[in-house]
N, C-alpha and C positions, 0 to 999 in steps of 0.2 A: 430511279436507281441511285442519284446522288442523293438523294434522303434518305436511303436505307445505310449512305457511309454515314454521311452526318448524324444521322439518333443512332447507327453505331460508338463513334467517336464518343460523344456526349454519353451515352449509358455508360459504359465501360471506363470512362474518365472518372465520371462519380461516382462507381461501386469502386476504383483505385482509391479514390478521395477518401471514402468512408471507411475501407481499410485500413489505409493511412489513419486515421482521425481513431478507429476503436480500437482495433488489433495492434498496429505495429509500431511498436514505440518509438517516439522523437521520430527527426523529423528523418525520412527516408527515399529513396529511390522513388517507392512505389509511390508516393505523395508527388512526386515532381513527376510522373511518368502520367498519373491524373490529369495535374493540370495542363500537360501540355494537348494531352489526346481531347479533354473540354476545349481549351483553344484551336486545337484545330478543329474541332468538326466547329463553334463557331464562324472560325474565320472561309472555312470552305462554303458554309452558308453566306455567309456575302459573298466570297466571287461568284457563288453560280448564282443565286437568287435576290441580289440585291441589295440594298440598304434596308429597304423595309423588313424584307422579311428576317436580314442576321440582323435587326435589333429587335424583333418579334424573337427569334432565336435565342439571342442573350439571354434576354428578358424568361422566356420559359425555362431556360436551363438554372438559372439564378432559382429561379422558384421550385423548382423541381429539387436541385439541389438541398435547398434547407429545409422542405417538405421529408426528402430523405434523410437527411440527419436528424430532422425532429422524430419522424416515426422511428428510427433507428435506437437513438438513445432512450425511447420509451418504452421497449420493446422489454420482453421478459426473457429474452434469448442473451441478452448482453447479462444479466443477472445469473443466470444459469452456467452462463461461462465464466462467471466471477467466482475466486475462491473467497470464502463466508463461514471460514470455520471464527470461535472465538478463543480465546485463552478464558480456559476455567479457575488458572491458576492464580496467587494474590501474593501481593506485598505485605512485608508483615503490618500487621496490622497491631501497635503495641500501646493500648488502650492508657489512659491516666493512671498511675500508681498500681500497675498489675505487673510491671518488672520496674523494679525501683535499686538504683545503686547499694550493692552489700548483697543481693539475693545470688543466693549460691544455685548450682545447677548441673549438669554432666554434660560433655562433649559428645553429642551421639555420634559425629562424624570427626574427621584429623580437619580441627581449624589451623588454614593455611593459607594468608588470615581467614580468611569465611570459610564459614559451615554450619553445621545444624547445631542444635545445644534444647536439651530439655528444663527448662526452667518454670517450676510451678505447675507442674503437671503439664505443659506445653510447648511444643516445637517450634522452635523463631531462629530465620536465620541471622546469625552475631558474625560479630569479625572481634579477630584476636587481638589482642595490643601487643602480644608476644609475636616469635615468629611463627612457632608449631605449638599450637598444643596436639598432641596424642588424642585419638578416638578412647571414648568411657573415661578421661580425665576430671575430675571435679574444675568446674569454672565457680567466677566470681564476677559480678557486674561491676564494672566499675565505671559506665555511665550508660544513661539513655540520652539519643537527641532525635527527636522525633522519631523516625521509625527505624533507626539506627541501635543497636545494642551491642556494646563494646564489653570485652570481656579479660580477665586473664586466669591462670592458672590458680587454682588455690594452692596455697602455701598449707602440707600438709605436713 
Protein backbone atom coordinates (compact mmCIF):
# COMPACT_ATOMS: atom_id res chain seq x y z
CA UNK A 1 0.00 0.00 0.00
CA UNK A 2 2.85 2.43 0.69
CA UNK A 3 3.89 2.10 -2.86
CA UNK A 4 0.81 2.84 -4.27
CA UNK A 5 1.56 6.52 -2.14
CA UNK A 6 5.01 6.66 -3.14
CA UNK A 7 4.51 6.11 -7.36
CA UNK A 8 1.50 8.32 -6.43
CA UNK A 9 3.54 11.12 -5.07
CA UNK A 10 6.25 10.81 -7.89
CA UNK A 11 3.79 10.41 -10.93
CA UNK A 12 1.76 13.48 -10.01
CA UNK A 13 4.91 15.53 -8.94
CA UNK A 14 6.23 15.12 -12.66
CA UNK A 15 3.12 15.60 -14.65
CA UNK A 16 3.16 19.18 -11.93
CA UNK A 17 6.98 19.50 -13.27
CA UNK A 18 6.15 19.10 -16.98
CA UNK A 19 3.30 21.47 -16.62
CA UNK A 20 5.28 23.71 -14.96
CA UNK A 21 8.27 23.28 -17.64
CA UNK A 22 5.56 23.46 -21.19
CA UNK A 23 2.36 25.14 -20.15
CA UNK A 24 2.82 27.55 -17.34
CA UNK A 25 4.94 30.22 -17.72
CA UNK A 26 8.04 31.29 -15.42
CA UNK A 27 8.39 29.88 -12.63
CA UNK A 28 5.08 28.98 -10.50
CA UNK A 29 3.27 27.32 -7.70
CA UNK A 30 2.57 24.43 -9.81
CA UNK A 31 6.52 23.85 -10.33
CA UNK A 32 7.13 24.09 -6.45
CA UNK A 33 4.09 21.94 -5.67
CA UNK A 34 5.99 19.29 -8.21
CA UNK A 35 8.84 19.28 -6.61
CA UNK A 36 7.98 18.95 -3.20
CA UNK A 37 5.23 15.95 -3.96
CA UNK A 38 8.68 14.17 -6.06
CA UNK A 39 10.34 14.77 -2.64
CA UNK A 40 8.22 13.39 -0.79
CA UNK A 41 7.16 10.14 -2.16
CA UNK A 42 11.13 9.83 -2.42
CA UNK A 43 11.93 10.65 0.95
CA UNK A 44 8.68 8.29 2.15
CA UNK A 45 10.53 5.54 0.12
CA UNK A 46 13.38 5.65 2.47
CA UNK A 47 11.64 5.75 5.71
CA UNK A 48 9.56 2.88 4.90
CA UNK A 49 11.86 0.79 2.63
CA UNK A 50 15.25 1.68 3.25
CA UNK A 51 18.48 3.17 1.99
CA UNK A 52 18.55 0.71 -0.81
CA UNK A 53 15.64 0.94 -2.18
CA UNK A 54 15.04 5.27 -1.79
CA UNK A 55 18.32 5.31 -3.80
CA UNK A 56 16.90 2.74 -6.30
CA UNK A 57 13.90 5.14 -5.99
CA UNK A 58 15.72 8.45 -6.74
CA UNK A 59 17.61 7.01 -9.26
CA UNK A 60 14.20 5.65 -11.37
CA UNK A 61 12.42 8.85 -10.63
CA UNK A 62 15.47 11.04 -12.12
CA UNK A 63 15.20 8.72 -15.19
CA UNK A 64 11.73 8.66 -15.46
CA UNK A 65 11.72 12.22 -15.17
CA UNK A 66 13.89 13.29 -18.18
CA UNK A 67 12.54 10.24 -20.20
CA UNK A 68 9.22 12.33 -19.82
CA UNK A 69 10.47 15.64 -20.71
CA UNK A 70 12.34 14.20 -23.55
CA UNK A 71 9.25 12.35 -25.00
CA UNK A 72 7.21 15.41 -24.04
CA UNK A 73 9.06 18.07 -25.96
CA UNK A 74 9.02 15.77 -29.04
CA UNK A 75 5.76 15.04 -29.08
CA UNK A 76 3.44 16.65 -31.92
CA UNK A 77 0.91 17.77 -29.21
CA UNK A 78 3.10 20.61 -27.96
CA UNK A 79 3.23 21.79 -31.82
CA UNK A 80 -0.36 21.74 -32.25
CA UNK A 81 -0.88 23.68 -29.28
CA UNK A 82 1.70 26.26 -30.54
CA UNK A 83 0.43 29.37 -32.43
CA UNK A 84 2.34 28.98 -36.13
CA UNK A 85 0.56 31.54 -37.98
CA UNK A 86 3.25 33.82 -40.27
CA UNK A 87 3.28 37.46 -41.20
CA UNK A 88 2.58 37.66 -44.93
CA UNK A 89 3.28 41.23 -44.68
CA UNK A 90 6.83 43.11 -45.86
CA UNK A 91 9.02 46.00 -45.14
CA UNK A 92 9.31 48.27 -47.89
CA UNK A 93 11.52 46.95 -49.84
CA UNK A 94 13.19 50.11 -51.82
CA UNK A 95 15.24 48.68 -54.50
CA UNK A 96 18.71 50.85 -55.84
CA UNK A 97 17.54 54.01 -57.83
CA UNK A 98 13.77 52.96 -58.11
CA UNK A 99 12.77 55.90 -55.68
CA UNK A 100 15.58 58.35 -55.98
CA UNK A 101 15.55 62.07 -54.23
CA UNK A 102 13.36 64.66 -56.55
CA UNK A 103 10.77 61.74 -57.62
CA UNK A 104 7.44 63.27 -57.06
CA UNK A 105 4.37 61.20 -56.08
CA UNK A 106 0.65 61.48 -54.23
CA UNK A 107 -0.27 60.95 -50.50
CA UNK A 108 -2.69 58.00 -50.77
CA UNK A 109 -3.13 58.20 -47.00
CA UNK A 110 -2.85 61.83 -44.25
CA UNK A 111 1.00 61.56 -43.72
CA UNK A 112 1.28 62.12 -39.88
CA UNK A 113 4.34 61.64 -40.20
CA UNK A 114 3.77 58.08 -41.80
CA UNK A 115 1.61 56.82 -44.38
CA UNK A 116 1.28 55.39 -47.76
CA UNK A 117 2.27 57.57 -50.75
CA UNK A 118 2.13 56.26 -54.39
CA UNK A 119 5.41 56.88 -56.15
CA UNK A 120 6.16 55.40 -59.57
CA UNK A 121 3.37 53.43 -59.96
CA UNK A 122 4.05 51.91 -56.30
CA UNK A 123 3.00 51.92 -52.76
CA UNK A 124 5.76 52.44 -49.90
CA UNK A 125 5.38 53.49 -46.69
CA UNK A 126 7.19 57.33 -46.26
CA UNK A 127 7.19 59.63 -43.36
CA UNK A 128 6.75 63.26 -43.64
CA UNK A 129 9.48 65.84 -42.96
CA UNK A 130 6.40 68.18 -42.54
CA UNK A 131 3.93 67.73 -39.80
CA UNK A 132 0.56 66.77 -41.87
CA UNK A 133 0.57 66.34 -45.24
CA UNK A 134 -3.25 65.85 -46.35
CA UNK A 135 -4.50 62.43 -48.16
CA UNK A 136 -4.15 62.94 -52.46
CA UNK A 137 -1.52 65.74 -51.63
CA UNK A 138 1.40 65.85 -54.36
CA UNK A 139 4.65 64.63 -52.33
CA UNK A 140 8.33 65.14 -53.17
CA UNK A 141 11.31 62.80 -52.02
CA UNK A 142 13.54 64.41 -50.69
CA UNK A 143 15.65 61.57 -49.40
CA UNK A 144 16.05 57.72 -49.33
CA UNK A 145 18.17 55.80 -46.43
CA UNK A 146 17.79 52.40 -46.85
CA UNK A 147 14.35 51.48 -46.57
CA UNK A 148 13.40 54.71 -45.22
CA UNK A 149 11.70 57.32 -47.69
CA UNK A 150 11.35 60.78 -46.40
CA UNK A 151 9.11 63.16 -48.16
CA UNK A 152 7.43 66.72 -48.23
CA UNK A 153 4.70 68.42 -49.73
CA UNK A 154 5.18 69.87 -53.28
CA UNK A 155 5.36 73.35 -53.54
CA UNK A 156 2.56 73.83 -56.04
Amino acid sequence: MVWLIVLSLIVVGIVFLLLEILVVPGATVVGLFGVGLVIAGVVVSFNQYGTEIGIMTLIGTLVVSVVALTIALRSNTWKKAMHSSAIDSRVNVVEADKVIKGDEGIAITRLNPMGKALIKDEYYEVKSNDNLIPENSPIVVIKVEGNKIIVKSKEV
